[in-house]
N, C-alpha and C positions, 0 to 999 in steps of 0.2 A: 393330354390329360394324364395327372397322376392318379395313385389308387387314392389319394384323400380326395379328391373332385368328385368320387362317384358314390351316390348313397348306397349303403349299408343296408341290410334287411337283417330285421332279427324279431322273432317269435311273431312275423307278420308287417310290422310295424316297419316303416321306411325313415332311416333319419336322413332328414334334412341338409345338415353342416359334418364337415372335415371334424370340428370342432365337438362338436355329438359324438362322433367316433372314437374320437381321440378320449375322449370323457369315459366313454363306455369300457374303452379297453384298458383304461387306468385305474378302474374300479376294479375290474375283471383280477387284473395283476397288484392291487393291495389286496382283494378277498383271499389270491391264492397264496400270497406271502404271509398274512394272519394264519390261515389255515395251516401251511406248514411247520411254523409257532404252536399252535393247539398241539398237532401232531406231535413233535418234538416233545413238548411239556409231557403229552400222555406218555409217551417213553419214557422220562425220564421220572417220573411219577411210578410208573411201570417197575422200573428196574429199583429206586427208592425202597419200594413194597416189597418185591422178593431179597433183595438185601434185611433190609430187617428182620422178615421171616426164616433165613439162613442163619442169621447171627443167634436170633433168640429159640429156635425151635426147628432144627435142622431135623430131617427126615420126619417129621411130627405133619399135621394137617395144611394143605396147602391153603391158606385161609387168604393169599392176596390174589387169585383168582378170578372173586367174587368183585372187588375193587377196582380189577385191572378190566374185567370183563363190562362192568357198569359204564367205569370212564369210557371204552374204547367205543361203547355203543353212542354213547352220547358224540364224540368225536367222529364217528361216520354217519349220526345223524345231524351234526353239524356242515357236516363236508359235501352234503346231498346237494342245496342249490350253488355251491361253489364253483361244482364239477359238472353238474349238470347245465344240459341246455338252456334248460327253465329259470327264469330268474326267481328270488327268492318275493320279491317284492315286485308287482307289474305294473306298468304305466297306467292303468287304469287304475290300481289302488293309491296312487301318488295323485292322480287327477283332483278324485275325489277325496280326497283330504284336502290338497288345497282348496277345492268348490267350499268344504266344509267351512274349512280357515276361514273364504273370505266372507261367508256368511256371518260368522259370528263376529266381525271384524265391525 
């Protein structure tokens, strides 16, 4: 047997198929390649802001701070179910949307 033969356990839940896994772990690895895009952007957004504020008002109020400090929150509140164990979205709340779905269907 290889490691794709044997089911996977994750926040409880036992998947079934190679193919489940395989699935899982390619979401896994697009979440964390978007995320280090965000990352990147907030950087270079980052650096954008203190640039400007050097050009136009050197030694004066550091007023991109405020901007860089807002984005970064938002960027490690984006990066929380990424990183973490927990998924952002749970098989139960997927369930039931489809139940919903095929209700209304």
């Amino acid at each position: 047997m290889n490691h794709l033969e044997h089911p996977i356990t994750t926040e409880g839940n036992t998947m079934s198929t190679p193919n489940e896994s395989y699935e899982l772990a390619r979401r896994h690895v697009i979440a964390k390649t978007v995320y280090k895009g965000v990352v990147g952007l907030w950087l270079l957004l980052a650096v954008f802001q203190v640039a400007i504020w050097y050009f136009t008002t050197p030694g004066g109020y550091f007023w991109p701070i405020w901007p860089i400090l807002g984005t970064l929150i938002a960027a490690v509140v984006a990066g929380i179910p990424t990183y973490s164990r927990r998924p952002a979205i749970s098989d139960s709340r997927i369930e039931a949307e489809l139940a919903r779905m095929r209700r209304n269907n």
